[in-house]
C-alpha positions, 0 to 999 in steps of 0.5 A: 656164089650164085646170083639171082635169075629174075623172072620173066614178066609181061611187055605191059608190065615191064613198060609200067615198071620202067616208066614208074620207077624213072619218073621215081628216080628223077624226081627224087633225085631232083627233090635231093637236088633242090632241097639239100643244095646240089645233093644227089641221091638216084646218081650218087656219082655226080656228088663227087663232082661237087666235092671236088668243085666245093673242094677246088673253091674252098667253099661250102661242106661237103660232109652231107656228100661224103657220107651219102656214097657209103650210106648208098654202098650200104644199102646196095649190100643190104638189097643184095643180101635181101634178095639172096634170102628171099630167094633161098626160100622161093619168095618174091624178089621185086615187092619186098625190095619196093616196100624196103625202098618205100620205107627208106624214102619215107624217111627221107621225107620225114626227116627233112620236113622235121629239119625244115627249113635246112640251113646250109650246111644241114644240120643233124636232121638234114644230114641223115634226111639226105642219107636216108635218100641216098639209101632209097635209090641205092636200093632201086639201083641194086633192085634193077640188077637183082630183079628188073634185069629185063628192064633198061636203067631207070636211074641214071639216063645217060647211057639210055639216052646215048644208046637211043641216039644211036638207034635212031641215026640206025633207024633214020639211015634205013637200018633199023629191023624189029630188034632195033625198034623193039629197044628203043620203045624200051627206052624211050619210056623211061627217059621220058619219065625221068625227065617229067619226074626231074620237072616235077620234084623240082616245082613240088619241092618249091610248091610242098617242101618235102611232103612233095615225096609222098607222090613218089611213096604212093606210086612205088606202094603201087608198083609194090601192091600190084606186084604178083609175080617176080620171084627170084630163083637163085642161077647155077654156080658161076 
C-alpha cells in the first residue's frame, strides 16, 4: 500500500485554505442542520446522536440519518480511491478533489430547492438532498487527509478548539516559544471560520432557502480555480 504524500504549500496558502474550507464546513453543516431537522453532514457522527434520542423518545424518522453515514463512508472510499489515481499519474490532488466536492454540494442544493418545502419526514427528494451533503463533506474530510495534511481539521472543531485552549493556559503561564505560537495562529483561523459559516448558513437558509448554498459552491470554485500546485506523490511502501 502506499499512501499520498501532499506537497508543501506556501504559509499564505495554507491560511486561505484552512479558513476557506471551515467557513465551507460550518456553514454547510449548518444549512444541513436547519434545513433537514437536526441533520448532520460536515459531522456525521453527531447523527448518531440524534438517532438515538429520536429512538429513546419514539419520535420522529431516522431514515435521512441512517443512510447519510454510509453515503459519507462512500464518498470518503471514492476520494481516496480518486486521489490514489490522480497520483499514479503525477496530476494534482487538492483542485479535482475541490471540484468533486463542488459537484456533490450543488446537488445538495438542487436537490433540496426541488424538495422545498421539506416536509418532516423528507420525502424522496429530501432524502437524497441530505445524502448528496453528506457525500460533499465526506469528501472534504477525505480531502484533509489525502491532500491539505498540513492543514489543522476544518470540519470538526472540537479537538482544534481543545488544543488552542491548552496552548493558551501554555502561553499565558509563560511557556509558550515560537512553535507554540506558530499552531495557534494555525487554529485560530479556522475556528473563527467555521464559527461565522455556522452563523451565517443559519440566517442564509432562513433568508434564500437552500440557494443559500451557492455562497459556499462560489468559494470552493475559488479555492479550486486558484489551485496550481498541490500535486500528490504516492509515499514509499509502509
Amino acid at each position: 500500500m502506499s499512501a499520498l504524500a501532499p506537497s508543501p504549500m506556501s504559509s499564505a496558502r495554507a491560511t486561505t485554505l484552512g479558513v476557506g474550507l471551515g467557513f465551507v464546513a460550518g456553514y454547510v453543516d449548518t444549512v444541513g442542520f436547519v434545513a433537514l431537522f437536526g441533520l448532520f453532514t460536515a459531522h456525521v457522527t453527531g447523527n448518531f446522536v440524534l438517532i438515538g434520542s429520536a429512538l429513546a423518545h419514539a419520535g420522529g424518522s431516522v431514515t435521512l440519518k441512517l443512510l447519510v453515514f454510509p453515503a459519507f463512508v462512500l464518498a470518503v472510499a471514492a476520494t481516496r480511491l480518486l486521489s490514489l489515481a490522480l497520483a499514479r499519474r503525477g496530476m494534482p490532488l487538492l483542485r479535482p478533489l475541490l471540484s468533486l466536492q463542488l459537484l456533490l454540494l450543488a446537488g445538495f442544493m438542487g436537490l433540496g430547492w426541488a424538495a422545498s418545502p421539506v416536509q418532516q419526514p423528507p420525502g424522496a427528494l429530501g432524502m437524497w438532498a441530505g445524502v448528496l451533503g453528506a457525500a460533499a463533506m465526506g469528501v472534504q474530510n477525505a480531502a484533509a487527509k489525502l491532500a491539505l495534511g498540513q492543514l489543522v481539521p476544518t470540519t470538526v472543531m472540537t479537538g482544534n478548539v481543545t488544543q488552542l485552549v491548552i496552548d493558551t493556559v501554555d502561553l499565558l503561564r509563560g511557556a509558550g516559544d515560537a512553535v507554540l505560537r506558530e499552531r495557534m495562529r494555525r487554529f485560530i483561523g479556522p475556528i473563527l471560520a467555521f464559527t461565522v459559516g455556522a452563523v451565517g448558513g443559519g440566517f442564509g437558509y432562513l433568508a434564500l432557502g437552500f440557494a443559500a448554498l451557492l455562497l459556499p459552491i462560489v468559494l470552493l470554485a475559488a479555492l479550486a480555480l486558484t489551485e496550481r500546485s498541490a500535486t500528490g506523490t504516492p509515499a514509499a511502501p509502509q
